[in-house]
N, C-alpha and C positions, 0 to 999 in steps of 0.2 A: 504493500500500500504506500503510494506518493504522499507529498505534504500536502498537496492537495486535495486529494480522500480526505486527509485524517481534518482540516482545513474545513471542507463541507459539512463534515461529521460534527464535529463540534458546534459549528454555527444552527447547524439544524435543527442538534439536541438544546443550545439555546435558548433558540425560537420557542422551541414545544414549552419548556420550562417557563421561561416570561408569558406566555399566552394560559399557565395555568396559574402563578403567583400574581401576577397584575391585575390590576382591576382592569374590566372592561370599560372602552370607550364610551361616552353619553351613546343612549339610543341602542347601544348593543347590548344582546344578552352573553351572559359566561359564555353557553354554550355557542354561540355566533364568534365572540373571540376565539374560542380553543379551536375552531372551523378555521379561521384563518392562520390561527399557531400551527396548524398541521399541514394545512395550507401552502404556507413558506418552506415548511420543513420539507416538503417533496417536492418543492421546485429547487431550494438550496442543495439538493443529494442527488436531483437529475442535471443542475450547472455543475455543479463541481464533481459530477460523477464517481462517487464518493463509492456506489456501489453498483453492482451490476442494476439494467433495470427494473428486471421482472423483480430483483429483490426489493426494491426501492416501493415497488409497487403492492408490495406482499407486505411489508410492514408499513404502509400508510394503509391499508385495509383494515388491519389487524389494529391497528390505534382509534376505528373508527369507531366500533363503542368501548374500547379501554379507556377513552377521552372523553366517553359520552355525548360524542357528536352524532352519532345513532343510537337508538335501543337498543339494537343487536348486529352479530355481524350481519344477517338477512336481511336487514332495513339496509344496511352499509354496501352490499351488493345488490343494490336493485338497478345501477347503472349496467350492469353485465346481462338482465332483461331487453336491454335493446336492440331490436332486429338488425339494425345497422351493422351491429359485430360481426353479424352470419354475413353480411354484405360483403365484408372488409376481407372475412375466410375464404369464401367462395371467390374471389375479385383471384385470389393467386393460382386458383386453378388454370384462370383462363390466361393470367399473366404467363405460366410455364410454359403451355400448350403454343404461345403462341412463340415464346424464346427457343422455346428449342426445334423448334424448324425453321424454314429457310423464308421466311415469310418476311422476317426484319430486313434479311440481305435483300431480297426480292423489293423492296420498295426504297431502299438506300440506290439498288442500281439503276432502277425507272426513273428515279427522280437528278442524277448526279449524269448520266448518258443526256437528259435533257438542257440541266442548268450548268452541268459543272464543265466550263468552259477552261479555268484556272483554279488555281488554289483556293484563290478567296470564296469564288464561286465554287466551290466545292463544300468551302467550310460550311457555306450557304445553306448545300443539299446534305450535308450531315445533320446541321440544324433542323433543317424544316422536317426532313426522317423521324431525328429525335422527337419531335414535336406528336407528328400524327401517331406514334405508337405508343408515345406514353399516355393520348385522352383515352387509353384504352387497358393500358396495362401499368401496374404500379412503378412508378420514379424507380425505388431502388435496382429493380433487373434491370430496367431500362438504360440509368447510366453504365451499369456493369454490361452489359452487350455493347455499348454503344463507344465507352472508351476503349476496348477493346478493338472494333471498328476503327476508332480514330489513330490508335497507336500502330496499324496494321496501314495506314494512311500517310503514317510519319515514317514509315520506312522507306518510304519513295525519295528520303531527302539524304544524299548521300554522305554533305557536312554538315558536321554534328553543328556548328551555331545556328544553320539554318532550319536543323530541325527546332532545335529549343525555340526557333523565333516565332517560326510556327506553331507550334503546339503551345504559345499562350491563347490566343485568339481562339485554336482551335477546342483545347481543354476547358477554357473557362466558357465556351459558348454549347458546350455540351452538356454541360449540369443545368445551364439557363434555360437553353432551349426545352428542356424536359421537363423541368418545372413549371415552366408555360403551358406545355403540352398537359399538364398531370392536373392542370385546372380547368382543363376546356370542358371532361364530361363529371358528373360524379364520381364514373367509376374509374378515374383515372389516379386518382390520390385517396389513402385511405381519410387524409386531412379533410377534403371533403364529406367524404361520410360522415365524419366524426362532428363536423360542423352542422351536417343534416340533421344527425339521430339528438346533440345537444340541441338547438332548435325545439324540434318535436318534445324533449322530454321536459324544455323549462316550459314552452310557450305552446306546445299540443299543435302549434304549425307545420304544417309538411311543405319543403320547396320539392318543386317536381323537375324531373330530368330535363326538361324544354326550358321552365327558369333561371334553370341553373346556365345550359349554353346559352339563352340570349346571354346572357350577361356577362359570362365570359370569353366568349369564341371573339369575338369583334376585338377587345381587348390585347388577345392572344394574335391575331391577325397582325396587328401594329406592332405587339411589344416583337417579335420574332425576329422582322428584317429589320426593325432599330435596334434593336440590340448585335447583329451583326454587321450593321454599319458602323456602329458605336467601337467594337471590340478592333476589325481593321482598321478604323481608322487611328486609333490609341497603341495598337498593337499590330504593324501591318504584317503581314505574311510572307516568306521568303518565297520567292514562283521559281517553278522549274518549267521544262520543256514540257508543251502538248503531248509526247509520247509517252514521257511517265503519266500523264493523267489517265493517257488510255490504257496504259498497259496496269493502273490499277483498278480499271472498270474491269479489264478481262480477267484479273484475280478475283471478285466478287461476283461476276457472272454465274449464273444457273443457266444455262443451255436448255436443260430440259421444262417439258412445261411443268404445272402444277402435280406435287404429287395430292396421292389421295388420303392422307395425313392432312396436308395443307388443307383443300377441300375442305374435309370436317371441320376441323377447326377456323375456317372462315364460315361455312354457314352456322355452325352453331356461335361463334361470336357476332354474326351479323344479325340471327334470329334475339340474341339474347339484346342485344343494341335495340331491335325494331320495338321489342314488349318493355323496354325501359323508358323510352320515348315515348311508346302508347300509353305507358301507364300515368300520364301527363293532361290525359281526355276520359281514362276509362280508368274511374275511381279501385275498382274491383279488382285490379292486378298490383301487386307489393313488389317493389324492386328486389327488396331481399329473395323474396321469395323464388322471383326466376333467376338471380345470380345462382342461388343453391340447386334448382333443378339444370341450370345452362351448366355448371361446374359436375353435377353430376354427369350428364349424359360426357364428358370425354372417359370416363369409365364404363361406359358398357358396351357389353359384348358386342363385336363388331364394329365397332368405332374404337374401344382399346387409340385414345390419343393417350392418357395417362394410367400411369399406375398408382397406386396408393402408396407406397413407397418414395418413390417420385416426387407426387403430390406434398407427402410430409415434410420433406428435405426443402419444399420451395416456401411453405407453410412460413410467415415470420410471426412465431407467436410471443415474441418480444411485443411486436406490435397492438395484438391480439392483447394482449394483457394492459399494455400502457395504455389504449384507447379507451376499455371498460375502464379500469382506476380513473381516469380524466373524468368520465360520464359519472360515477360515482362522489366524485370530490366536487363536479360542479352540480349536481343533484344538493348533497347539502350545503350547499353555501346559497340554495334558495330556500330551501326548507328552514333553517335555520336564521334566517331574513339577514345574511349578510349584505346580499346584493341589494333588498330596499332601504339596508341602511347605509350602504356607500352612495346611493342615488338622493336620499333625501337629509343626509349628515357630513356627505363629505362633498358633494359637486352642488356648486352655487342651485340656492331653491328657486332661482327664476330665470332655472336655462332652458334658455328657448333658441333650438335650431332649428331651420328650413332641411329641406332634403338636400340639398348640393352639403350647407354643413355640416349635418350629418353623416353621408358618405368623408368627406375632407378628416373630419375627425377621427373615426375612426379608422381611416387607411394610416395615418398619422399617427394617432396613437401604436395602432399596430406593428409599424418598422419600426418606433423607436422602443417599444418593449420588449421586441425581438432582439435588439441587439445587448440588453443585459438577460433577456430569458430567452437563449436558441432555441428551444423545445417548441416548436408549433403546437402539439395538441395540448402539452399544457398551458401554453398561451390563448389557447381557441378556450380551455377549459376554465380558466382564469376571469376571461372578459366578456364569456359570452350569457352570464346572470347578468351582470353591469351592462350587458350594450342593450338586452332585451327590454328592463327595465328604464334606461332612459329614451328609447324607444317609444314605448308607453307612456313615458312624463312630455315629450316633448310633442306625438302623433307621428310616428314615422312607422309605417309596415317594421318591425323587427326583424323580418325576410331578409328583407334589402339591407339592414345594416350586418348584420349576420352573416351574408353572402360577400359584403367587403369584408369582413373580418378574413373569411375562408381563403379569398380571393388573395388577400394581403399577406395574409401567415405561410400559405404555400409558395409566395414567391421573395421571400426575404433573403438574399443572396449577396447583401454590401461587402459581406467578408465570406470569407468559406467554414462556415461554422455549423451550416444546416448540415446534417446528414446527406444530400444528392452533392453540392460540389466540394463535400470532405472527402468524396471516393475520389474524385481528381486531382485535388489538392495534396492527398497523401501520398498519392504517386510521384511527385516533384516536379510536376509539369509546370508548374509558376508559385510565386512568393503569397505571401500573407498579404503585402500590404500593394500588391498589384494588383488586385481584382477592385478594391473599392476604386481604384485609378476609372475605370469605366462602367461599373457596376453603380455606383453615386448618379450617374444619369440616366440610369437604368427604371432606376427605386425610384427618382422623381417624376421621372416618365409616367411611372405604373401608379402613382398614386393622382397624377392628373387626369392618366386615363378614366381612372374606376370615375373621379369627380364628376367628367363630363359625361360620360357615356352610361354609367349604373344610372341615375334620376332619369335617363331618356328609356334607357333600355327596360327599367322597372315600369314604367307609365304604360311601355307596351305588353306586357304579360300579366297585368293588375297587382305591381305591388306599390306604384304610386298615385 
């Protein structure tokens, strides 16, 4: 254990101690303090990663009626009731099915035989790839296939400076791009789920799969090729001759057509897309619910895309565990009325925003508490009692600010600290303090977009 474990540990245990000897603030109850004493303690032990996190996660469960901030631990797990998790399990069936066949190369070389004229233009058609298969399959495979890809890209560069020179632009625009991409559908980031099923369980609102891409797709449209304008032109690219570019389209080349592996697993991801989308008009059909029959059917007989075995290995139930604890931790800090007494004790009692300020505030809020708390869902888990309720104080759809939170928390990338560009970063593709060099215009970019385009795009699908 580093100083930094032992670092976390102590501040955490701390926290928990002053949130049981202090008195409560005006308007809180004990138990509304010791909610947020526990609170901190499992954001202080997920920054400073003090411990693994499913443990992290095991003992801020287990504190939840040793603390009395539940009756029991059954009250304390009710966040692990939400369908959304079955979502999140199922979502990695279809993530594998589609990684492990030739389906990622097959649209990397359709699209790079068309755009990729040069290097930059190539970086272009890496991007836009990463894009379209992560609004479909979860960020993490996604960068992992994808740097892979890119490193297989940088071989083409014979001096080594010229690779290094490349592979800024190209590494740091492959975490981005995918992160973009992983916000376009629900089921592209489990963050999104996690943002839907909190929703539904403070505020009983459902956003529906069509809501969700208005609002994001147009967004993701812009941020894509500005960001890869932004990245060349801060970082530009070393070019070699047109014949290495062709000679590495004919390394990625599939000659043959479609196998029948492929096939399956394109209509059943394309069947399981159409009933996510319908389920948007026809109340009667539950997203969970066809993730887990779509995830099923790559295991049966005659279709045999996955095995169960397989399946487990792709399975992150790191994930799986952090997302319920989130959904449970922000369960009681409304039960518990932490969140209507940060609205009506800590934020001025006569705030009144329009809907553009409201979106502005919260994208706002959102990057800059990302940058002392990396952890998205427990940032999503954090502020989304506080966004719903001042929502409700001010008359703004919840949806809509909820959906910038999502929107926001999945693309906070100023430094390489998120989990998607820590897989590129750890490889030594570029420095610490060179990604916010182009990333800083990135982050202002995506919070003007949400401003101007969320209040338009909500007006059109009834959430303003």
């Amino acid at each position: 254990m580093n100083k930094k474990q032992i670092i976390g540990i102590f501040l955490g245990i701390l926290v928990l101690i002053a949130s049981i000897i202090l008195p409560a603030p005006e308007g809180l109850t004990e138990i509304g303090f010791r909610t947020i004493g526990l609170l901190l303690f499992f954001l202080v032990m997920l920054i400073f990663e003090s411990l693994p996190v499913g443990i992290i996660c095991f003992i801020t469960l287990a504190l939840l009626p040793l603390l009395g901030v539940t009756k029991n631990l059954a009250s304390g797990l009710v966040g692990f009731s939400n369908t959304m998790l079955f979502f999140v399990i199922a979502s990695f069936g279809l993530a594998e099915a589609v990684t492990s066949t030739p389906i990622v190369k097959r649209i990397l070389y359709s699209i790079i035989k068309r755009f990729g004229k040069d290097v930059k233009t190539c970086i272009l058609a890496i991007m836009i790839s990463g894009t379209i298969v992560s609004s479909m399959v979860t960020d993490v495979p996604t960068v992992v296939v994808f740097m892979g890809i890119g490193a297989g890209f940088l071989k083409l560069f014979n001096n080594e400076s010229d690779r290094k020179q490349t592979a800024r632009p190209l590494m740091i625009g492959i975490p981005i791009a995918i992160m973009l991409g992983g916000i376009m559908t629900p089921a592209g980031s489990g963050i999104n789920i996690l943002t839907i099923g909190l929703l539904s369980e403070i505020a009983g609102i459902q956003i529906t799969f069509i809501q969700w891409m208005v609002c994001a797709i147009p967004i993701v449209f812009v941020m894509v090729p500005f960001s890869w304008w932004i990245l060349i032109k801060i970082f530009p690219p070393a070019e070699i001759d047109q014949k290495h570019v062709q000679s590495y389209l004919e390394e990625i080349a599939i000659t043959d057509g479609l196998q029948t592996i492929e096939k399956k697993v394109l209509a059943i991801g394309a069947g399981m897309l159409f009933f996510w989308i319908l389920s948007s008009f026809v109340k009667g059909i539950d997203v969970s619910v066809v993730a887990l029959l779509g995830c099923s059917l790559f295991f049966m007989p005659g279709i045999n895309v996955l095995s169960w075995d397989q399946y487990l290995k792709a399975v992150s139930w790191t994930s799986f565990i952090l997302i319920g604890s989130v959904l449970c931790i922000a369960n009681t800090l409304v039960t518990n009325g932490v969140s209507e007494w940060f609205v009506t004790h800590v934020l001025p009692a006569s705030m009144s925003l329009s809907v553009w300020q409201g979106v502005l505030f919260v994208a706002v809020i959102a990057f800059v508490i990302m940058l002392v708390v990396p952890v998205a869902p427990a940032l999503i888990g954090v502020l989304s009692p506080v966004i719903v309720s001042i929502a409700y104080t001010t008359g703004i759809n919840p949806a809509l600010l909820i959906i910038t939170l999502g929107l926001c928390a999945g693309n906070c990338y100023l430094f390489p600290i998120d989990t998607i560009p820590l897989i590129t970063y750890t490889a030594g593709y570029y420095k610490m303090m060179e990604m916010p060099r182009a990333t800083i215009f990135m982050q202002v970019t995506f919070v003007v977009l949400c401003t101007l385009w969320l209040p338009l795009g909500g007006r059109l699908i009834g959430l303003v």
